[in-house]
N, C-alpha and C positions, 0 to 999 in steps of 0.2 A: 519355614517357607522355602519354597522350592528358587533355585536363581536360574534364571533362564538367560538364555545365549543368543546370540542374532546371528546369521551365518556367516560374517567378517568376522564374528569372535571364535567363531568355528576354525575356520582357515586359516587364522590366525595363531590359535592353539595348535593345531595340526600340523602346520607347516607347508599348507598345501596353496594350489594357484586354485584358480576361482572353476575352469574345468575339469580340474582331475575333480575337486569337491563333487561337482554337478553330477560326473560320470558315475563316481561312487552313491551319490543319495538314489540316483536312478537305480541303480542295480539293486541299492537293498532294498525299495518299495518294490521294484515289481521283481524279481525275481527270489528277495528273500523276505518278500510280505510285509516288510518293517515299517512301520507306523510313525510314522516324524508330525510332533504337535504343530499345526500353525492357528495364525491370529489371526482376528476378524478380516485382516485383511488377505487372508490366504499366504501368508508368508511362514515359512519353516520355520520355528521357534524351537531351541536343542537344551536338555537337562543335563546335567552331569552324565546321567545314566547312557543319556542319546550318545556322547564326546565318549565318553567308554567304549560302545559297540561299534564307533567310528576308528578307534585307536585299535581292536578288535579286530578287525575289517582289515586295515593294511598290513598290520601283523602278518595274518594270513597267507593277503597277497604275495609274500614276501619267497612264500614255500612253492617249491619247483613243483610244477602240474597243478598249482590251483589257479584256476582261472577267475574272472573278477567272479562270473553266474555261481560258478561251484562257491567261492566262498561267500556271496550274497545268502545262497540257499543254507551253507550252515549256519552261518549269522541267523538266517530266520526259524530254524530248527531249534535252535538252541535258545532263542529269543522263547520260542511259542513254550517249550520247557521250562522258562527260567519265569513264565507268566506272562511275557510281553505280550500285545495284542497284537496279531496280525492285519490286513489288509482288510480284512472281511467281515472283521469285528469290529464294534466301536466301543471307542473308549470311555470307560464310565469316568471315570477322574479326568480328563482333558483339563488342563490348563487354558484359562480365556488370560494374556496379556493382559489387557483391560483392564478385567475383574480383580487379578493382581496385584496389579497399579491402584489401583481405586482400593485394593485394602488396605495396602500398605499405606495408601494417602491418610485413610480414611484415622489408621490407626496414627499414625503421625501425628495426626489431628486432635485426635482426643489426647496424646501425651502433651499438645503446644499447648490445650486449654486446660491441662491441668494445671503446667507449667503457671499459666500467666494467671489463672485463677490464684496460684500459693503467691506469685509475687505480687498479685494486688491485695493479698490479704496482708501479707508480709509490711506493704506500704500503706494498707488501710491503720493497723496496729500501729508505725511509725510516725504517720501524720497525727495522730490520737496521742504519742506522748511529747509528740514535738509542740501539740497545744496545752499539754499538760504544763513541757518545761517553760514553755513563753509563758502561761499566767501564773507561774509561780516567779519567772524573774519579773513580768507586771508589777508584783507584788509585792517583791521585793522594793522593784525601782519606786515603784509609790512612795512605798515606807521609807526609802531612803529620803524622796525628793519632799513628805510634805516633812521628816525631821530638818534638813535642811532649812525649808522657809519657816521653821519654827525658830531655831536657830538663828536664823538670819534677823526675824522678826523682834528675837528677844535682843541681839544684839542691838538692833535700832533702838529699843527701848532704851535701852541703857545709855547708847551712845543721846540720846535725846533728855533723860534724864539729867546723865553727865551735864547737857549743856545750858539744861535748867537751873542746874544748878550755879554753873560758872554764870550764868546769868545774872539769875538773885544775888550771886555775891558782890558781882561788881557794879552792878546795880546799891545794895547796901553800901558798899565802898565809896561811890559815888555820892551819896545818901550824905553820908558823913561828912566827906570833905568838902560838899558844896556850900559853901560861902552865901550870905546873903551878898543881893548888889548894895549896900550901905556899907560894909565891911570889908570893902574891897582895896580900900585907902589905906588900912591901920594895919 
């Protein structure tokens, strides 16, 4: 995917003021034919490729008797050589911003929903053994809790047995040593 530039990332790379930029993109569209992408809303839009033939361009400048026109025209000389499209031409490949934007969304898109697709599978499987472990401790707790009141259950027995018996005994004991009332004198 192509990354594309705004022209404060221009002049900001460059190093340049916002008029010499201007003075220059003028010169290479009309004097060296150069083709600069803009966006639906008519605004310059720059590729790597564009920041190169800009870096290009001042180089240039730089050599005694070239003027901005002379080096616009071999910038576009050399452009039309190297396959860049001139003025007169249009471009088959043009860059829409937009279109761009909306794929890279688009594909964003489909990586979040694969994304959240795997982690809801991920927690669909989780919640499936977290019901698994709960009715197995259920079932544990069950079996603990009905040994318990089995337990408890038998204990009463016995504890009731126990006092069945302490009962009858001293009930018998009683039995024995009760006195008629005539014999209560002697």
């Amino acid at each position: 995917m192509t990354i594309i530039y705004k022209p404060s990332d221009v002049m900001k790379q460059l190093d340049i003021k916002e008029s010499l930029y201007k003075k220059y993109i003028a010169a290479l569209e009309k004097d060296g034919g150069y083709v600069f992408q803009k966006n639906q809303q008519g605004h310059r839009i720059f590729t790597a490729e564009d920041i190169q033939t800009l870096e290009k361009f001042m180089e240039l400048i730089k050599y005694d008797g070239m003027t901005i026109e002379k080096v616009a025209k071999k910038i576009g000389e050399m452009n039309s050589h190297d396959g860049h499209d001139s003025i007169s031409e249009e471009e088959p490949n043009r860059y829409d911003v937009m279109a761009l934007v909306e794929q890279a969304v688009s594909s964003a898109l489909k990586v979040q929903e694969k994304q959240i697709h795997e982690v809801m599978t991920s927690i669909a499987n989780q919640n499936n053994e977290l019901k698994v472990q709960l009715k197995r401790i259920e079932d544990k707790h069950d079996k603990v809790f009905v040994q318990s009141l089995r337990e408890s259950q038998e204990n009463k027995k016995l504890m009731l047995e126990e006092v069945k018996t302490q009962v009858k005994s001293e009930i018998a004991a009683a039995k024995e040593e009760k006195k008629k009332w005539w014999k209560f004198g002697k």
